[in-house]
Each structure stands twice: as C-alpha cells, then as structure tokens.
N, C-alpha and C positions, 0 to 999 in steps of 0.2 A: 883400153878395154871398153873403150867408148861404141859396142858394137849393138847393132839397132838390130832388133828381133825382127823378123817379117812374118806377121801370123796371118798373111794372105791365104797361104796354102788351108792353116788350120780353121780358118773362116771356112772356106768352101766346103772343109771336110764337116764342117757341123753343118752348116745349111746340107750337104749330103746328105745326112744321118736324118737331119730333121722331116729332111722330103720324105726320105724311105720311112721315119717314120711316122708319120702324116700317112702315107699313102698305105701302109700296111695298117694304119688305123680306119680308114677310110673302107679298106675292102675286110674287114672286119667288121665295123658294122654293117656294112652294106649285106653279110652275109648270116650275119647272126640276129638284124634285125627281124630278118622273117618267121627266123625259131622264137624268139620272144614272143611277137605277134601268135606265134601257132600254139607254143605253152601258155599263152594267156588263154587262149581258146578254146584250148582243149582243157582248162580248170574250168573256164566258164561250163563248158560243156558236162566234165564230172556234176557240179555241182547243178544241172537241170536232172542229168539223168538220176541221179539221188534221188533228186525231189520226186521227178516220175516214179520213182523206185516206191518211195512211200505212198505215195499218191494211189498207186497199183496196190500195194498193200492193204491201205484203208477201203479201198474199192471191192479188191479180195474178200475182206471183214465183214464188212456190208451185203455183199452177195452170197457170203454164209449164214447170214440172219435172215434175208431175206428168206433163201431155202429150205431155211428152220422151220418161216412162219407160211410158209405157204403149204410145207408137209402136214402144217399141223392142220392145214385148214378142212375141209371137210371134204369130200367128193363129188360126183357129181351123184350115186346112188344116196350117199345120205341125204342130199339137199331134195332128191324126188322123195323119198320116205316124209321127208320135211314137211313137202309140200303136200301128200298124199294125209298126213294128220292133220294139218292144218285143214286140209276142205272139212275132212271128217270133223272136225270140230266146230266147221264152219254149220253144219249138216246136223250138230248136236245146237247151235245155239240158235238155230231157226226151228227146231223142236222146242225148247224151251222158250220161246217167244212166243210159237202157238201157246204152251201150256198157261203161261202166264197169260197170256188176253183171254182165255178162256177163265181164268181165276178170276183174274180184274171183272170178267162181266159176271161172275159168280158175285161176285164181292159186292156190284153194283146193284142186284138186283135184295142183298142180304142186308145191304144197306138203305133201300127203299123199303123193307119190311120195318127194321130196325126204326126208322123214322114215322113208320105209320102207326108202331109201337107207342112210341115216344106221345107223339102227335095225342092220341087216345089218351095216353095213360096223363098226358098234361092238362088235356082237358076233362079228364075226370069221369071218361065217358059221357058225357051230355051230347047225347047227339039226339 
C-alpha cells in the first residue's frame, strides 16, 4: 500500500485556475478602472455644480436688492425738478445776499452816527 500520489496533474490544474484567475482579475480592472475614474468625476463634478448652484442663488439674491434699490431711486424727472429748485434757491440766496450788503451798509453807516453820538456825548459837548 506503499503507493506514491502524483499531484502533477493537480499542480497544473491550480496553476490553471490561478492564471484564469489572475487574468479575469486583470481584465476586470482594466475595465472597471475607468468607471471608478469616471464616478470619481462625476462626484467631483456634482459637487462644483452645487456650489455653482449656490453661488447662482446668492447672485439671484443680490440682484433682487440691487432691483429693489435702484426702483427706489428716483427718476430722471425728479432729479430735473431737483435740479430746477435747487437753481431757484440758488436765485433766492443771491437775493438775500443783495438784501443783506444792503443791510450791512445800512448798519455801517447807523453805526458811524451811533459813534459820532458817542463821540459827543463823551466829550460833553466841548467843541
């Protein structure tokens, strides 16, 4: 019963098994590395287009205020009324500049009396 196993045969059947499965390993990633590659990039991708997403939002936001504040602003008719009081005022306060130098030389000449009052009345009349 001395009989000697020969596992030749079963040698080569696993070296078999290990090639094929080696080589169905091999064209397995060679095929599935590319979808990885691509789901990596297209998460990278979701997660720009989000951000744009927001980005657009807040920019939305901002160009609803803007709109707000430029409705509120005034026209181009009010800014001529604006401007049309504004001369008229300009128009009222070079009248009142006359009036006033006219004062002023009232004043100056009220006050040359007033002094020659003074004047007199300090020295007692003695002239």
């Amino acid at each position: 019963m001395n009989e000697v196993m020969d596992i030749a045969p079963l040698i080569y059947w696993a070296a078999t098994l290990l090639t094929l499965a080696n080589l169905a390993n091999i064209l397995w990633m060679w095929f599935s590395g590319p979808t990885r590659k691509l789901t990596q990039r297209l998460a990278d991708t979701e997660g720009r287009l989000l951000e744009a997403e927001r980005r657009m939002e807040r920019h939305s936001a901002q160009l609803a205020s803007l709109s707000q504040t430029v409705n509120a602003m005034p026209g181009h008719s009010a800014l001529h009324q604006l401007e049309l009081m504004m001369a008229s005022m300009g128009g009222d306060l070079r009248e009142m500049r006359a009036v006033m130098e006219g004062n002023a030389q009232v004043m100056a000449r009220l006050e040359a009396v007033v002094t020659r009052h003074e004047d007199h009345l300090l020295q007692g009349g003695k002239r």
